[in-house]
C-alpha positions as CSV (number, residue, x, y, z in Angstrom):
1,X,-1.8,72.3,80.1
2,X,-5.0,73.2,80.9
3,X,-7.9,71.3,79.8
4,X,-10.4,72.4,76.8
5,X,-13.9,72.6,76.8
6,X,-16.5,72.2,74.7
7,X,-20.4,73.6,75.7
8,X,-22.7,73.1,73.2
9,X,-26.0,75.1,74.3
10,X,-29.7,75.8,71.7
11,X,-31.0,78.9,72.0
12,X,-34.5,77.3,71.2
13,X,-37.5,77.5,73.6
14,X,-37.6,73.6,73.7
15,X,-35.2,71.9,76.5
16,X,-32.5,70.4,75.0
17,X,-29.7,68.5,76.9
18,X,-26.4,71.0,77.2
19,X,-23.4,68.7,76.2
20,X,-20.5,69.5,78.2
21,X,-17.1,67.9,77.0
22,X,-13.6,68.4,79.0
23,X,-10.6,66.6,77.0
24,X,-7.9,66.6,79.3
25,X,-4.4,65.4,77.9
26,X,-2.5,62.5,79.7
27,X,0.4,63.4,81.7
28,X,3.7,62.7,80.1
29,X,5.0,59.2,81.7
30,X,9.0,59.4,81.1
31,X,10.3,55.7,80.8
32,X,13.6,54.8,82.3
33,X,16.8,54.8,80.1
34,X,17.4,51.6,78.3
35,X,21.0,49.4,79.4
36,X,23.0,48.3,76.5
37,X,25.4,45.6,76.2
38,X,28.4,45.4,74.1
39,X,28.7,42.3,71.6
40,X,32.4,41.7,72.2
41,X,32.8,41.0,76.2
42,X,29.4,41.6,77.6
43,X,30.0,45.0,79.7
44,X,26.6,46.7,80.3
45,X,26.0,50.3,79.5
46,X,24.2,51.2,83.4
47,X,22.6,55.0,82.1
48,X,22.3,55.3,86.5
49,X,25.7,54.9,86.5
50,X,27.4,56.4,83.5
51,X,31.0,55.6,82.5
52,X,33.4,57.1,84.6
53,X,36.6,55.8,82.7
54,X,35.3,58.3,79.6
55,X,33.5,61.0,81.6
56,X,30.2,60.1,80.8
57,X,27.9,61.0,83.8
58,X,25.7,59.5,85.5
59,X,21.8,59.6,84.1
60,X,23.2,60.0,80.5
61,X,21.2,58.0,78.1
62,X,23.0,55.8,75.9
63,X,22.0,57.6,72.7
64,X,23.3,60.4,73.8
65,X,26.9,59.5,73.9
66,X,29.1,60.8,71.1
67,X,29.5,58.6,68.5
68,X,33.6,58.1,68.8
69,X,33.0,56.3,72.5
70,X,34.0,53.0,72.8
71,X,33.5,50.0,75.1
72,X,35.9,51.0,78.7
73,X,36.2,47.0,78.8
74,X,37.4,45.8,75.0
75,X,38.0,49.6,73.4
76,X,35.2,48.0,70.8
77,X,32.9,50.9,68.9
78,X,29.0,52.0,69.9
79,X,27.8,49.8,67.3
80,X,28.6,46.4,68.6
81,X,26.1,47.2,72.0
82,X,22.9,46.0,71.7
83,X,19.6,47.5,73.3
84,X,18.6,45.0,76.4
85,X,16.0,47.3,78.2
86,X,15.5,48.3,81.9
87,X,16.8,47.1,84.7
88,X,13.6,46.5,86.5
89,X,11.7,45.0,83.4
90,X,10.9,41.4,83.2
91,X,13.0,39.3,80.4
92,X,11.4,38.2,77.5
93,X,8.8,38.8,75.3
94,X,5.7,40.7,76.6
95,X,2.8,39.0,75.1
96,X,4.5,35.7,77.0
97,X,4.6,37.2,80.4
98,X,0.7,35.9,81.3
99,X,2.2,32.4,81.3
100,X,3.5,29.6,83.5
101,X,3.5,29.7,87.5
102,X,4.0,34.0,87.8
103,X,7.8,33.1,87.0
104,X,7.7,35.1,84.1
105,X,7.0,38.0,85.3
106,X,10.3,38.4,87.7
107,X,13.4,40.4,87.3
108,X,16.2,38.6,86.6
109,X,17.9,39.0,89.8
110,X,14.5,37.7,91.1
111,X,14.8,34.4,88.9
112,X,18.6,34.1,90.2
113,X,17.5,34.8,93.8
114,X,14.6,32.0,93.3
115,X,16.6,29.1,91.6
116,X,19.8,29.4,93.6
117,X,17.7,29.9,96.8
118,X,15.8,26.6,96.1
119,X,19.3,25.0,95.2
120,X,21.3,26.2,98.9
121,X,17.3,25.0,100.3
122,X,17.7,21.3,98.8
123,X,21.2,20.9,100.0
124,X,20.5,22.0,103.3
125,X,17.5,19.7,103.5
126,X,19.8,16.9,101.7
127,X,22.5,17.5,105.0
128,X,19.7,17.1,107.7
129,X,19.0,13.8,106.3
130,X,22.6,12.7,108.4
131,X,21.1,13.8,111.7
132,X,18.4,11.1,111.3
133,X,19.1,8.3,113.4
């Protein structure tokens, strides 16, 4: 889209500022498909990786599966999934995120990477404590 402009110019002898204004549209930012997780056992709805158990192919957005699919796990309907966001967004609220020590601003698999790395750290550190003489 190109952008508009507006001149606004007097024809009077005196000098007057000329007012130029350019608007200029943002671009379009297209968010990543939402995951969805059924109700009744917990599989997630990956829109990267479709369903390939019902045909559904890969980069298909959850709402635009028919509304007769079911779970490929339990065989439960599409109403029982629930909405849980991106992959690659931080859990929990947003407003929340400013707090505590930057933890809350990880992924998920971040947070599971940092508390079991720091749990496999303290017992290594625990078993060094037998070389001591």
């Amino acid at each position: 889209m190109e952008p508009e402009s507006i001149n606004t110019e007097t024809s009077d002898a005196e000098t007057k500022p000329v007012l130029n204004i350019t608007i200029v549209e943002a671009p379009e930012v297209k968010e990543e498909p939402h995951r969805h997780e059924c109700g009744v056992c917990g599989y997630i709805y990956e829109p990267s990786i479709g369903d390939a158990k019902r045909n559904i192919p890969a980069g298909t957005p959850f709402e635009e599966i028919a509304e007769d699919w079911r779970c490929p796990v339990c065989n439960t309907k599409k109403k029982s999934f629930s909405d849980i966001g991106v992959a690659s967004k931080p859990s929990g609220f947003t407003e929340n995120l400013g707090y505590g020590f930057g933890v809350n601003v990880l992924t998920p698999n971040q947070k599971n990477l940092l508390i079991f790395g720091s749990l496999a750290l303290a017992v290594i550190f625990f078993i060094s404590l037998y070389a001591l003489d």
